[in-house]
C-alpha positions as CSV (number, residue, x, y, z in Angstrom):
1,X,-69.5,52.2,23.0
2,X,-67.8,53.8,19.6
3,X,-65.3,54.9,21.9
4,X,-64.4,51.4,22.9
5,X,-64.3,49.8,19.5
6,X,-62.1,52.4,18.1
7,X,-59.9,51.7,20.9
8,X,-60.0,48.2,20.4
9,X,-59.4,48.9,16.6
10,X,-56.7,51.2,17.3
11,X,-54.8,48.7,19.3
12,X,-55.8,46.0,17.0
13,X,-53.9,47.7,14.0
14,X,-51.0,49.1,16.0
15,X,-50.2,45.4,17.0
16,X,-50.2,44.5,13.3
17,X,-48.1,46.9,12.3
18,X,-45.3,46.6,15.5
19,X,-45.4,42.8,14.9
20,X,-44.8,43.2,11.6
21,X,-41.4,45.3,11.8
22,X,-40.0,43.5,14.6
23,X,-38.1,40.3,14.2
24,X,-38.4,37.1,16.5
25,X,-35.6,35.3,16.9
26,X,-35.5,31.4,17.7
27,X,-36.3,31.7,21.7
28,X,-39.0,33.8,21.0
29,X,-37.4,37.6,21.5
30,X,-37.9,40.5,20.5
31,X,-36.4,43.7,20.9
32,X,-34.7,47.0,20.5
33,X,-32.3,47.2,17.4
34,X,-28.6,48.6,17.0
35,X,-28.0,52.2,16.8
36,X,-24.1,52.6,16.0
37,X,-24.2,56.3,15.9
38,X,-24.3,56.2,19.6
39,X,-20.8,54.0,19.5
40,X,-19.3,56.7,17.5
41,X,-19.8,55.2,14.0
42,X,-20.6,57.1,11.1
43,X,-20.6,54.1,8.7
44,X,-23.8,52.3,10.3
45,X,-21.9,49.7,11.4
46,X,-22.3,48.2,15.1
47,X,-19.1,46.8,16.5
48,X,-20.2,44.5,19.0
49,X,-18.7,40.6,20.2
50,X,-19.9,37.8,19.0
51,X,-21.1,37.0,22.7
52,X,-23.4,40.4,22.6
53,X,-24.4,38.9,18.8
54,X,-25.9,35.3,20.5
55,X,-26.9,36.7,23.7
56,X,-29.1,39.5,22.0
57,X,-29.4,38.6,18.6
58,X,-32.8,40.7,18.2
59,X,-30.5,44.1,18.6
60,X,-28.4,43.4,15.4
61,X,-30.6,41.6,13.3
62,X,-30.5,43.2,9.7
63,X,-27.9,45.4,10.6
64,X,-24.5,45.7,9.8
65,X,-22.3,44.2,12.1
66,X,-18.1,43.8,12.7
67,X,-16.6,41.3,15.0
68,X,-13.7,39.7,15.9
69,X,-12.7,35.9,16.5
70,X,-11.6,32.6,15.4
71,X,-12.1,32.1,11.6
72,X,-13.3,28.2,11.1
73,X,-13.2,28.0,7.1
74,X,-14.1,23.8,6.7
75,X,-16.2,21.4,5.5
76,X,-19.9,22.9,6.5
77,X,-17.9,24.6,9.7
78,X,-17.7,27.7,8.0
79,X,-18.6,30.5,11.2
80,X,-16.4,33.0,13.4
81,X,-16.5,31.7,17.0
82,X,-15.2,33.6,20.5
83,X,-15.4,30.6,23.6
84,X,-18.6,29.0,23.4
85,X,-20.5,31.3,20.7
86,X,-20.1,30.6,17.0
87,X,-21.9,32.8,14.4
88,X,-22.2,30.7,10.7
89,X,-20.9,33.0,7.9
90,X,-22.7,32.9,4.5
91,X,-20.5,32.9,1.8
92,X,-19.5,31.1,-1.8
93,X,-16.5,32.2,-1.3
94,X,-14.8,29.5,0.7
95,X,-11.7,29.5,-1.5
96,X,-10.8,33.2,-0.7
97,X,-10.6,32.9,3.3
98,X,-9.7,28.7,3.7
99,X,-6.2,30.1,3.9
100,X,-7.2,32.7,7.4
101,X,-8.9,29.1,9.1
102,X,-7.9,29.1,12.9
103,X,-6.7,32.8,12.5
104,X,-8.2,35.4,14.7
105,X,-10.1,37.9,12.4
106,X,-12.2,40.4,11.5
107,X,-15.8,39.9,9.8
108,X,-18.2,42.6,8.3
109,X,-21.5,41.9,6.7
110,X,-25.3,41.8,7.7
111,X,-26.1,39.7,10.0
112,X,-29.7,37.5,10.2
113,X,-30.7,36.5,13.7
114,X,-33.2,34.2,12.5
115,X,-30.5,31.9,10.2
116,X,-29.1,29.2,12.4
117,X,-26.1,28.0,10.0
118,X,-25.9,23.7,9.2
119,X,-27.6,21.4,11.2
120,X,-29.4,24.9,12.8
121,X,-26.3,25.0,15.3
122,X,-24.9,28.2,15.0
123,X,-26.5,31.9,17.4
124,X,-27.2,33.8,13.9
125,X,-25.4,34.2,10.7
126,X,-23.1,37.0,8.9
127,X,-24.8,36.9,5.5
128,X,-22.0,37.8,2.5
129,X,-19.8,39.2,4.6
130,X,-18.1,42.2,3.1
131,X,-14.7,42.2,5.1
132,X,-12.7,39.4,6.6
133,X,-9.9,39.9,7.4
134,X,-6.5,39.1,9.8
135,X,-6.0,40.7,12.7
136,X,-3.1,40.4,15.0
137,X,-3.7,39.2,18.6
138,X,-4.1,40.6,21.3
């Protein structure tokens, strides 16, 4: 009997504390997170598309992320988009890249899987991003 309450108490409190480092996003998911030493990167930073950011949003969420894509600096349309996939970047600084709108680009920051942009439309958000920048095509 002791021995099945402290298993039961055990698995009670490792629960707690997995559910409690793990983030959900919007569908429910949860999962592994990035580990950009295995892509080669000795900055932390995951270089991944925008696609693998709304596909799998769980992997990347508080990390730092880089990706490439359309710039859309307007009025609340203010994201990086690739096809159908648009991630909402958080920044005051609308002034500084409004002249790279419709430009393919470049975006670093930290990206929140569980931030949905205006009107909750956008697959996650690049929260003050810390690079964006031109990039020629391809």
């Amino acid at each position: 009997m002791r021995l099945a309450l402290s298993l039961l108490l055990l698995s009670l409190f490792s629960f707690c504390a997995i559910s409690q480092e793990v983030a959900y996003t919007k569908d429910g998911r949860m999962g592994t997170k990035c580990f950009p030493e295995y892509q080669g990167s000795k900055t932390g930073i995951c270089t991944v598309s925008i696609i693998q950011l709304a596909l799998t949003p769980e992997k990347y969420h508080g990390k730092i992320v880089r990706v490439k894509g359309t710039l859309l600096m307007r009025h609340e349309v203010t994201g990086i988009k690739s096809g159908d996939h648009k991630i909402w970047i958080q920044t005051d600084n609308l002034e500084k890249y409004s002249k790279l709108d419709s430009k393919r680009v470049q975006v670093q920051g930290v990206f929140n899987a569980l931030s949905f942009g205006h009107g909750g439309m956008w697959d996650g958000s690049i929260e003050n991003p810390t690079e964006v920048r031109f990039i020629a095509s391809l």
